[in-house]
C-alpha positions as CSV (number, residue, x, y, z in Angstrom):
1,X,0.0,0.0,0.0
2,X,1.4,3.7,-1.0
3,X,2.1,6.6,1.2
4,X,-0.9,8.7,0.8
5,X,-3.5,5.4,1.2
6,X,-2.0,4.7,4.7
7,X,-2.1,8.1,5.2
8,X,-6.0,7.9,4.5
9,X,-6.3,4.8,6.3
10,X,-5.3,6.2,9.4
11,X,-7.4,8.8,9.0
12,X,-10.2,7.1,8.7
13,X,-9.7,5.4,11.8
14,X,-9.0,8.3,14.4
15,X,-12.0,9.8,12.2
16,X,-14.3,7.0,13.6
17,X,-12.8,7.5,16.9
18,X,-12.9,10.9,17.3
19,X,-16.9,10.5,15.9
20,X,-17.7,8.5,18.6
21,X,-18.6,11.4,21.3
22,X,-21.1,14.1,19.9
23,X,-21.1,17.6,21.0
24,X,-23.3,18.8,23.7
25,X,-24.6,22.4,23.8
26,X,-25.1,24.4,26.9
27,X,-25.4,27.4,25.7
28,X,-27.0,28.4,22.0
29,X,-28.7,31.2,23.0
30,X,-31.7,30.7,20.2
31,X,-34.8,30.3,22.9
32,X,-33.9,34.3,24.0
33,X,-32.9,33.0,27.5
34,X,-30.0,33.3,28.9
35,X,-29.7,29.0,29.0
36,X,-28.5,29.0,32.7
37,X,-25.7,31.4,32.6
38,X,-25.0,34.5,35.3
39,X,-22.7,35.7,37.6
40,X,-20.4,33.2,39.1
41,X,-20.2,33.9,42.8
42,X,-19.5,32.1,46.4
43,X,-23.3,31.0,46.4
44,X,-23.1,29.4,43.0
45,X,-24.2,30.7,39.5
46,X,-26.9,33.9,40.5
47,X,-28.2,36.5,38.5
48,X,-25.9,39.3,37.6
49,X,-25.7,42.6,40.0
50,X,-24.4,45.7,38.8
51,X,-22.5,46.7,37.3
52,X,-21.8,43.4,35.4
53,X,-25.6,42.9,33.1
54,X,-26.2,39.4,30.9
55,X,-29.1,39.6,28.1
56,X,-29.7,37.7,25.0
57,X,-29.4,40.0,22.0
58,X,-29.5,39.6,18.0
59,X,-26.1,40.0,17.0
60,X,-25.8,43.2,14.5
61,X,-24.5,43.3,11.7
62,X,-20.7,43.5,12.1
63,X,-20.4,40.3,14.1
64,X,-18.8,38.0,12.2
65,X,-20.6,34.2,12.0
66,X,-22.8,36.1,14.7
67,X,-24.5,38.4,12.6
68,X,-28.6,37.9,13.1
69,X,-28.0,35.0,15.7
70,X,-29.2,34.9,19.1
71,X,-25.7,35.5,21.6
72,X,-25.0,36.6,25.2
73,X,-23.9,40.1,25.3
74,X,-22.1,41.1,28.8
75,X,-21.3,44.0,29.9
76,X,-19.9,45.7,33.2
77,X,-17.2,48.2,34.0
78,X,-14.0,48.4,32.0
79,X,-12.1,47.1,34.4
80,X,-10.9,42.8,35.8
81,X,-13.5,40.6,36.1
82,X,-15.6,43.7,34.9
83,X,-15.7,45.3,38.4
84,X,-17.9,42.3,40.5
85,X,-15.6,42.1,43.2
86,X,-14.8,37.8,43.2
87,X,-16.2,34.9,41.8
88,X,-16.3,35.5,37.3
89,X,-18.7,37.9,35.7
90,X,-19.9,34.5,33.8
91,X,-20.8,31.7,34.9
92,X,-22.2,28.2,34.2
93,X,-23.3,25.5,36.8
94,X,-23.4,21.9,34.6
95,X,-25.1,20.6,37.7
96,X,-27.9,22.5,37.2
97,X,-28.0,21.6,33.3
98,X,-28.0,18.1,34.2
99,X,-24.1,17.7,32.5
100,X,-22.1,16.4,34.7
101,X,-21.9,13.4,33.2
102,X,-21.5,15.0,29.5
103,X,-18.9,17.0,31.5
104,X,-16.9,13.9,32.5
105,X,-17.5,11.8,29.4
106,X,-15.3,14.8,27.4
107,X,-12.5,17.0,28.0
108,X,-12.7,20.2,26.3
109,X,-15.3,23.6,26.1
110,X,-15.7,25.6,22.8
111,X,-17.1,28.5,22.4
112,X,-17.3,31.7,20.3
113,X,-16.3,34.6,21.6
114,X,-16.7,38.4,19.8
115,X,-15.2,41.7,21.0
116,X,-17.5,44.4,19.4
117,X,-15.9,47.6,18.2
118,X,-17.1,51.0,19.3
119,X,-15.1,53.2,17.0
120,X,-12.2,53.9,19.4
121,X,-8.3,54.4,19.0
122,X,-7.4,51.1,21.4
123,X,-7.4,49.3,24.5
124,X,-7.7,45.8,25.1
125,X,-10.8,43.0,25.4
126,X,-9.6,39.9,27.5
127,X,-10.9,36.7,28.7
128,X,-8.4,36.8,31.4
129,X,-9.0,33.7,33.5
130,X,-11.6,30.6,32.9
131,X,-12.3,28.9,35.6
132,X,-13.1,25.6,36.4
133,X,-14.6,24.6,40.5
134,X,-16.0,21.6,41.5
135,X,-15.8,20.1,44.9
136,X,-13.5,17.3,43.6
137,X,-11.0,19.6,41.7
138,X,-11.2,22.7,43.1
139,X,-10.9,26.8,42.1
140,X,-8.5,26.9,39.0
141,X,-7.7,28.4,36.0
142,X,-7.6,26.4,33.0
143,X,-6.9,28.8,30.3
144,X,-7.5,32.7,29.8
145,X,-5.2,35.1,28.8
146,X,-4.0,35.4,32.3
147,X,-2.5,31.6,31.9
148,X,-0.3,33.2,28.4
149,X,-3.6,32.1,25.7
150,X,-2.9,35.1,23.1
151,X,-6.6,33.9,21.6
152,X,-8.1,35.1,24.7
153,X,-6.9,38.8,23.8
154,X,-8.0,41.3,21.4
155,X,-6.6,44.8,20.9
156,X,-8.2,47.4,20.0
157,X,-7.1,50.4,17.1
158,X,-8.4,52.7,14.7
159,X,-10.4,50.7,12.0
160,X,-10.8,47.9,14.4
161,X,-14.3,46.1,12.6
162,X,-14.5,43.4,15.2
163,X,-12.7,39.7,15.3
164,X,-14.6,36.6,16.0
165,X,-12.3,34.3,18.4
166,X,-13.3,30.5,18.8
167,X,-11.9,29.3,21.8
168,X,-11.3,25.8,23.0
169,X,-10.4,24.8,26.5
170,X,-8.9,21.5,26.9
171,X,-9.8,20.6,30.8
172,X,-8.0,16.9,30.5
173,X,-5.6,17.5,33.4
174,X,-8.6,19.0,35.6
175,X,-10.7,15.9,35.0
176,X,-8.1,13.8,35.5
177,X,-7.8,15.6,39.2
178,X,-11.6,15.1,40.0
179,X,-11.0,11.4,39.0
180,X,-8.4,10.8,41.4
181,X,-9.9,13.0,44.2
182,X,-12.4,12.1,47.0
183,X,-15.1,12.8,44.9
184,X,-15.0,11.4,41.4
185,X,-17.9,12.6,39.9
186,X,-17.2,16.3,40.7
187,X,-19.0,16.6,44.0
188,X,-21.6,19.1,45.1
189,X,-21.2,21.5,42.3
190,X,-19.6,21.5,39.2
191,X,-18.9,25.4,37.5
192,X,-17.6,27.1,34.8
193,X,-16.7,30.8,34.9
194,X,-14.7,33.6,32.9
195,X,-13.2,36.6,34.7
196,X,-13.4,39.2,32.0
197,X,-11.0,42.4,31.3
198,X,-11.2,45.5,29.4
199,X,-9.6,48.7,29.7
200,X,-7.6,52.0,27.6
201,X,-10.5,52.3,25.6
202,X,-11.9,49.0,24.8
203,X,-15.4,48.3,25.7
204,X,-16.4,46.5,28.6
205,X,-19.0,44.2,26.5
206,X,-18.9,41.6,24.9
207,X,-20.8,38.5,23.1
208,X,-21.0,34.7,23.6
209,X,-22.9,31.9,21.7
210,X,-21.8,28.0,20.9
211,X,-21.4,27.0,24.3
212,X,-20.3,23.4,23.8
213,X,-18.5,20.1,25.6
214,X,-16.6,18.7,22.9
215,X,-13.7,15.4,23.0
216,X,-10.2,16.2,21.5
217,X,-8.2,13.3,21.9
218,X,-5.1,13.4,23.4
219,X,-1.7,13.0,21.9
220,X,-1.4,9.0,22.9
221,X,-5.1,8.5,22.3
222,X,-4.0,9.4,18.2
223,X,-0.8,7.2,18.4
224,X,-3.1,4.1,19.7
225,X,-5.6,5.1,16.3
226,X,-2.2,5.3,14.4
227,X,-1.2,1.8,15.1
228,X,-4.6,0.4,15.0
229,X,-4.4,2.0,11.3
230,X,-1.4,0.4,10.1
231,X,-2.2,-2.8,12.0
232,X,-5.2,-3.4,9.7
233,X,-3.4,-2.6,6.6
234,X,-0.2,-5.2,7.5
235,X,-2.9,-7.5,7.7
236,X,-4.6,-6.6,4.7
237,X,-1.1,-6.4,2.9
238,X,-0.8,-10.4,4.5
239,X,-4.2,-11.5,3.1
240,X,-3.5,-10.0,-0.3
């Protein structure tokens, strides 16, 4: 068998594999509510307090993929975590969705993520930190611009029309701590949260949709579909 048909045939199989765990949405946006999602705070997911405000808007024109879809617009004060004092300006409980097990049967969030423009000179639009707390794995930061994620940053200049960022967060290593922990399934609560951050002109708003748990397999994960590839064609090559 040539190059490029192994090639294929080991694409086929970590194409099966990779098949084998849909997507699950938690946050679309399209029934005009707000799908769960508020403020992230010491008592769980709440509504939001001022100054930080959630609400489901149609995405003007201008927003990318957005444009005429349903999305979460936030907004607060341009400054960390857009001024609510702890906790994350967003949050998500998947308890309350009924995902924890979606949660633990994958290992990465994806989302879309758009920094409107407002006609300004610069500044800077920031998912800083994205949180991850569960009883089993505690308060951390899996990604964000805070952890070194340029995608989680957009600057702001003259002519700036707006950027649509899709962001995945691979939250392997977390899982893998809730596994091992006391409490394997997660625990009492199970949250998801972004501190935001905006400031030197930038707006302190900003719009969500295509909230979704996802499975990227991991580096050995591919080198076990490699072999299982090129296992079937020896054998092929054998019978032939």
């Amino acid at each position: 068998m040539n190059g490029w048909k192994a090639f294929a045939a080991v694409a086929v199989v970590a194409g099966i594999s990779g098949a084998a765990q849909a997507a699950v949405s938690f946050g679309d946006f399209e029934d005009n509510t707000t799908d769960g999602f508020g403020s992230l705070g010491n008592s769980g997911v709440v509504a939001w307090s001022t100054p930080v405000a959630g609400n489901v808007i149609t995405a003007p024109a201008g927003s990318g993929t957005m444009t005429g879809s349903k999305v979460l617009e936030l907004t607060g004060s341009t400054s960390f975590n857009f001024g609510q004092a702890s906790g994350a300006a967003l949050g998500y409980d998947f308890l309350a969705g009924n995902h924890r097990a979606d949660f633990l049967a994958n290992n990465t969030i994806e989302f879309d993520w758009f920094p409107p423009p407002n006609g300004g000179s610069g500044g800077f639009s920031q998912l800083y930190n994205i949180i991850l707390n569960s009883q089993g794995g505690g308060f951390t930061n899996v990604d964000g611009y805070g952890s070194g994620n340029a995608n989680d940053n957009q600057f702001y200049f003259t002519g700036y029309t707006g950027n649509l960022h899709h962001i995945v967060v691979n939250y392997t290593s977390y899982k893998n701590a809730i596994l091992a922990s006391a409490n394997p399934d997660g625990g009492t609560y199970l949250q998801f949260g972004i501190q935001p951050n905006a400031g030197s002109g930038a707006p302190a708003d900003m719009y969500f949709d295509n909230f979704q748990l996802t499975t990227t397999p991991e580096p050995a994960s591919l080198g076990l579909m490699a072999v299982a590839g090129l296992a079937a064609m020896s054998r092929r090559r054998r019978q032939a």
